[in-house]
N, C-alpha and C positions, 0 to 999 in steps of 0.2 A: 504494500500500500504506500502512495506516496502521497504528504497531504498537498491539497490545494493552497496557494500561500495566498491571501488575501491582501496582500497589499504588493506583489509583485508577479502579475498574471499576462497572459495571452490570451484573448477570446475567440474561438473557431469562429470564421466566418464561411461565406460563402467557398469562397476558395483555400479552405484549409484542408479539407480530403482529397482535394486533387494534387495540393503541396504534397501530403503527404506520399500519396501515389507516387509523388515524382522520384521524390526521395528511395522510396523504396526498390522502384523501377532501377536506378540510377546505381543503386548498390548491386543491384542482381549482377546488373552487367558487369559490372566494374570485378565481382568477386566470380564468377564464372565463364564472359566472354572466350570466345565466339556464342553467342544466342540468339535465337530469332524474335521473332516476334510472339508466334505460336509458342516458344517455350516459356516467352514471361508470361503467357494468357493462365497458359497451364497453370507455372509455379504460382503466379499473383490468384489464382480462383477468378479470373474476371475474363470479361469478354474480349477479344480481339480488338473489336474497333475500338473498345476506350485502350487497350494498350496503345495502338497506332497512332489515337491522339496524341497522347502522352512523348512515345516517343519520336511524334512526326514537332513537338516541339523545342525536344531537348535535342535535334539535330539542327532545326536552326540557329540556338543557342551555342551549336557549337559545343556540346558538351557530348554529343555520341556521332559516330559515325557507321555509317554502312560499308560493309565490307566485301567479300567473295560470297557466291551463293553455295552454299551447300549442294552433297548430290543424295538428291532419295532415286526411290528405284520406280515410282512416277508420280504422277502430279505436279503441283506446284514446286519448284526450287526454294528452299527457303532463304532469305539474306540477311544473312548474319551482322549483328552488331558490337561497337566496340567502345570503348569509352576514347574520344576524339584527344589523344595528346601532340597530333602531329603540330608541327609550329608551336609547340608549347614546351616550356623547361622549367624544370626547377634549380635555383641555384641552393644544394648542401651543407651545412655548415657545421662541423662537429668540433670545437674548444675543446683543446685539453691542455694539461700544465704547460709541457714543453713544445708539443705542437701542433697544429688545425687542420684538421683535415675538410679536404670539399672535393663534391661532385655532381658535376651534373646529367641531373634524371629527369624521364617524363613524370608526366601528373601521380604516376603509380609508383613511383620509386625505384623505375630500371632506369642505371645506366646507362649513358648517351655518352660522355665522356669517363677516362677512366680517374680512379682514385689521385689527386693529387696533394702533396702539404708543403707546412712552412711552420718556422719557428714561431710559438704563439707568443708575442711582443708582451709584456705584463701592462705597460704602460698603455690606459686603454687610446688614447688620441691615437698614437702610432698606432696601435692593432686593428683600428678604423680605419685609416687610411691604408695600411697596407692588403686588409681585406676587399676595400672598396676598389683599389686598382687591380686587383685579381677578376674581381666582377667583372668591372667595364671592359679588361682584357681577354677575358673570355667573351663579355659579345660581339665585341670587335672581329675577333680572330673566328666565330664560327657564328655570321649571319645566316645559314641554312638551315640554322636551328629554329629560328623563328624570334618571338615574341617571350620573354624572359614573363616568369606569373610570378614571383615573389623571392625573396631567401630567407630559407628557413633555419635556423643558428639553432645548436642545443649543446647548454652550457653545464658542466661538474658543481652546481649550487645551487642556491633557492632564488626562484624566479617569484617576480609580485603578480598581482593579478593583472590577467590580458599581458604577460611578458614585458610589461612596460619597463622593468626598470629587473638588474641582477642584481640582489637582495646583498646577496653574500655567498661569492665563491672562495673560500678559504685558499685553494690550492692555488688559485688566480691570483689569490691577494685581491681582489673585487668585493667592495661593500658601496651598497648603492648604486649601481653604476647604470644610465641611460641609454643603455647599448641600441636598444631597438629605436630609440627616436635620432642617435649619431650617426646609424648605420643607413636608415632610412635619407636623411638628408643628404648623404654621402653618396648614396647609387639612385635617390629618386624613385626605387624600388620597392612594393609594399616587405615589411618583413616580419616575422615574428618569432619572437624566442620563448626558449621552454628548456626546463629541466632536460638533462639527458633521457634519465630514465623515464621519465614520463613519456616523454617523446616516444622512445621505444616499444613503449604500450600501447601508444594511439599508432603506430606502425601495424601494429600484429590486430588492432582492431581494424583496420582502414585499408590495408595490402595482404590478407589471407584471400587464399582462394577460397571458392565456396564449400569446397571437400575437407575443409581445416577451418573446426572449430574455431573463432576468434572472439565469441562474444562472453556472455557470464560474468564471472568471476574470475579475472586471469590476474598474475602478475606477472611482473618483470625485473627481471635482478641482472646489473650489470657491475661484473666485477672487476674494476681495474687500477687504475692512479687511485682512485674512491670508490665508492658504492653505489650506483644510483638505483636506486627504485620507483616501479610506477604500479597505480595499482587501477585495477578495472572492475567497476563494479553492475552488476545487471546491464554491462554494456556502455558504462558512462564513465570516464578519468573520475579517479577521486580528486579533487583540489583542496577542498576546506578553505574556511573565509579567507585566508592570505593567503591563498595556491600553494602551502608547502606541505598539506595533509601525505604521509604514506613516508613519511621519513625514517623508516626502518633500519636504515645504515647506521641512525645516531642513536638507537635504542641501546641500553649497553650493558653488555653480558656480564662486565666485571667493574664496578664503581673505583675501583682500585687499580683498576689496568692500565695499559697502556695509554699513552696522549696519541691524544686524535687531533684532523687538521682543523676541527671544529670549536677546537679550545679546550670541549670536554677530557676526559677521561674514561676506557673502557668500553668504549663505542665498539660495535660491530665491525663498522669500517676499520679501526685500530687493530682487527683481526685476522680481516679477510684481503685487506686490499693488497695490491702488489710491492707494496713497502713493506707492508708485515710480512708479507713471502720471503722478501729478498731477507729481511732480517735478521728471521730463524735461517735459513741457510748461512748465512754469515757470523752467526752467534753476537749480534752486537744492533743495540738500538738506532733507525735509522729515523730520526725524529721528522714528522711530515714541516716543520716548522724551519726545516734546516736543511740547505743545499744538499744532494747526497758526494760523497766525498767522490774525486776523481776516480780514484782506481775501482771505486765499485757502479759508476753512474752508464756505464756501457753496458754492463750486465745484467739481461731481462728474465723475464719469466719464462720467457719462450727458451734461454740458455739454459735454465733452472731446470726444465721440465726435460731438455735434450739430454743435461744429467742424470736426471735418474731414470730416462729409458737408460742409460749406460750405466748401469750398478750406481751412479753416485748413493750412498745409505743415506748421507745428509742430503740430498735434494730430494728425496725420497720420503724422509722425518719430516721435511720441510713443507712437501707437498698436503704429507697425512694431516699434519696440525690445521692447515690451514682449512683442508678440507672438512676434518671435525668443527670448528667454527661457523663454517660454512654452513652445515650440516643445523645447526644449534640454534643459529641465525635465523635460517627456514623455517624453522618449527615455530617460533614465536610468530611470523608472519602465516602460516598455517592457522596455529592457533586465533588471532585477530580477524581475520577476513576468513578462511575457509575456502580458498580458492581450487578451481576443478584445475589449473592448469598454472605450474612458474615457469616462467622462460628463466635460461640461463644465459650468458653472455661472458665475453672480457677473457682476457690471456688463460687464464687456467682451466678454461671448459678445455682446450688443448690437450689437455692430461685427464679430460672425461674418465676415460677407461681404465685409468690408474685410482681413481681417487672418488669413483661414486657409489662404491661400496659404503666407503667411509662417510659419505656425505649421508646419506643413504640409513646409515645405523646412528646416526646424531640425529638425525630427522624425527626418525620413528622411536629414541630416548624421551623426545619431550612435547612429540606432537598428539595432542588429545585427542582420543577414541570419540565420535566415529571420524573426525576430519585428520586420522592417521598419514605415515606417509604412503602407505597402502592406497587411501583415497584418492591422492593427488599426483598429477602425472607429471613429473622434470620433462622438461624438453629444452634441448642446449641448441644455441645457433653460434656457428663459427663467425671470427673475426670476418673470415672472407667474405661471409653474405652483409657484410658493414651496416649492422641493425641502427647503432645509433646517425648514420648518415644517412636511411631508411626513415627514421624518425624523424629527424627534420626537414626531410623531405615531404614527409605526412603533413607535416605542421601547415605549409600552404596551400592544401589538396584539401583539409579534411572538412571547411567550411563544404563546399557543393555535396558531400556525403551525410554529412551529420543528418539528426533526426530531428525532422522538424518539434517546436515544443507550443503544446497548447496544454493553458492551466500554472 
């Protein structure tokens, strides 16, 4: 049940069941394409001709397009539809400590161009204008691309509401900062920002196919520099009144523990991220607050984890600890929400097969009967499928999908 708010409503009108059609429509194709028309009659319960309406107008708008006819064995040929991203891109944008990655995709989040970065500047002026001339320089250099629809940035910290402003990214050294309204005056470009992890959430709602689950109860855990988390609930981002609801990373296992780059102490993040990996393999405190020292700032997790495929015992130890955390982590996030599906992400999904036993038996330690870890399904995506450059690629797509809201 969701209550009606009476002092902040939407009233159905005439044209609100046909909104909603649209929307609906809009999604079919987007998460199943190639479809006909006949099959959204089918799926949607309704008749042909009002589909046709429907989408004899979301093709003038330029939001689908007709494609190859199908072959049946007679009658009519059917002509397939598609969600229209030709002449349209999105510009990528993924912040992290040391460096940004971008790329550019269609409305749906496939790459058009491939993965490229640059050092992330701290200093935000410079890190605006050196992202801004990345922009203009890629539309310069590939006008065949068309018509630029937005950039979608997702940032390692807490975004305010509507991404106006980055709250506080610890790892950035960023409090308060106006990114979306610098960035925007910088490329003239609509943009918007968002948590990473969130971002990644509203990816896996907005770019599943129809055959993969995406709506419920999902989360999203991405493990890497930090923690990000996003959470999905009956199909809608959690946000809470300041957009930073679902911060699972700063909940904290041990009040005593380690420093986190939050300020706190004993944070989740303090356990799982890739500083506490490298740490334990190194037997020495590597403070998120503190340059990491030359001779060890080359060597990743991805080094970490090519050791202990090779017997290393310590990147081995290093991996299990991290992974019991992990594991501990989950189960509190289990616990609170109840979620039918957690993605996983970030360097150490890598070492999946070494370490999700472990993850696995910390889960089902603390996670409570009946929403066990039995109940709940892992599902890990690799660095290579670049979830959080997925995410904010979502960011400027997801307005034409969303569900319309009356009440």
């Amino acid at each position: 049940m969701r209550k009606v708010q009476s002092h902040r409503f939407r009233v159905a009108g005439r044209g609100t069941p046909r909104e909603i059609n649209r929307r609906i429509l809009l999604n079919i194709v987007r998460s199943r394409q190639p479809v006909s028309r006949a099959d959204l009659a089918r799926i949607m319960g309704t008749r042909r001709a009002a589909v046709s309406l429907i989408v004899n107008d979301l093709i003038a708008e330029g939001l689908l397009y007709e494609g190859a006819k199908g072959e049946i064995a007679r009658g009519r040929k059917p002509q397939f539809l598609y969600i229209d991203s030709r002449k349209r891109w999105v510009f990528a944008v993924d912040i992290r400590p040391t460096r940004t990655y971008v790329m550019v995709s269609d409305l749906l989040g496939n790459p058009l161009i491939g993965v490229s970065s640059f050092p992330t500047e701290p200093d935000v002026v410079r890190f605006v204008r050196t992202l801004a001339d990345r922009i203009q320089r890629t539309r310069a250099a590939h006008p065949d691309l068309g018509d630029c629809q937005g950039v979608g940035v997702v940032v390692p910290g807490m975004v305010g509401p509507g991404g106006e402003r980055v709250l506080f990214a610890p790892r950035l050294g960023w409090r308060d900062v106006p990114l979306k309204e610098a960035l925007a005056s910088a490329t003239q470009l609509p943009v918007t920002v968002e948590n990473s992890g969130r971002a990644c959430a509203l990816a896996q709602l907005l770019m599943t196919r129809g055959d993969v689950p995406g709506d419920g109860e999902i989360a999203f855990v991405n493990v890497s520099d930090g923690v990000g988390v996003g959470i999905v609930v009956r199909g809608e981002l959690l946000r809470g009144r300041h957009n930073v609801a679902g911060e699972f990373a700063h909940l904290p296992l041990n009040i005593d523990g380690p420093p986190c780059a939050c300020g706190a102490a004993g944070c989740w993040e303090a356990y799982v991220s890739n500083l506490a990996t490298l740490s334990r393999y190194f037997g020495r405190e590597l403070s998120p607050h503190e340059p990491i020292p030359h001779e060890l700032a080359t060597f990743t997790v991805d080094d970490l984890i090519a050791r202990a495929r090779g017997a290393d015992h310590q990147a081995v130890a290093a991996l299990q600890s991290t992974a019991r955390y992990l594991g501990l982590g989950l189960a509190s996030l289990v616990n609170a929400i109840d979620p039918e599906r957690i993605y996983l992400s970030g360097e150490i999904i890598g070492a999946w097969d070494l370490i999700e036993p472990t993850v696995r038996q910390a889960l089902a330690e603390r996670a409570l009967p009946p929403a066990g870890a039995a109940a709940t399904e892992l599902v890990t995506i690799a660095l290579p499928e670049h979830p959080r450059l997925k995410g904010a690629a979502a960011l400027v797509s997801a307005d034409a999908f969303a569900e319309s809201e009356v009440a």
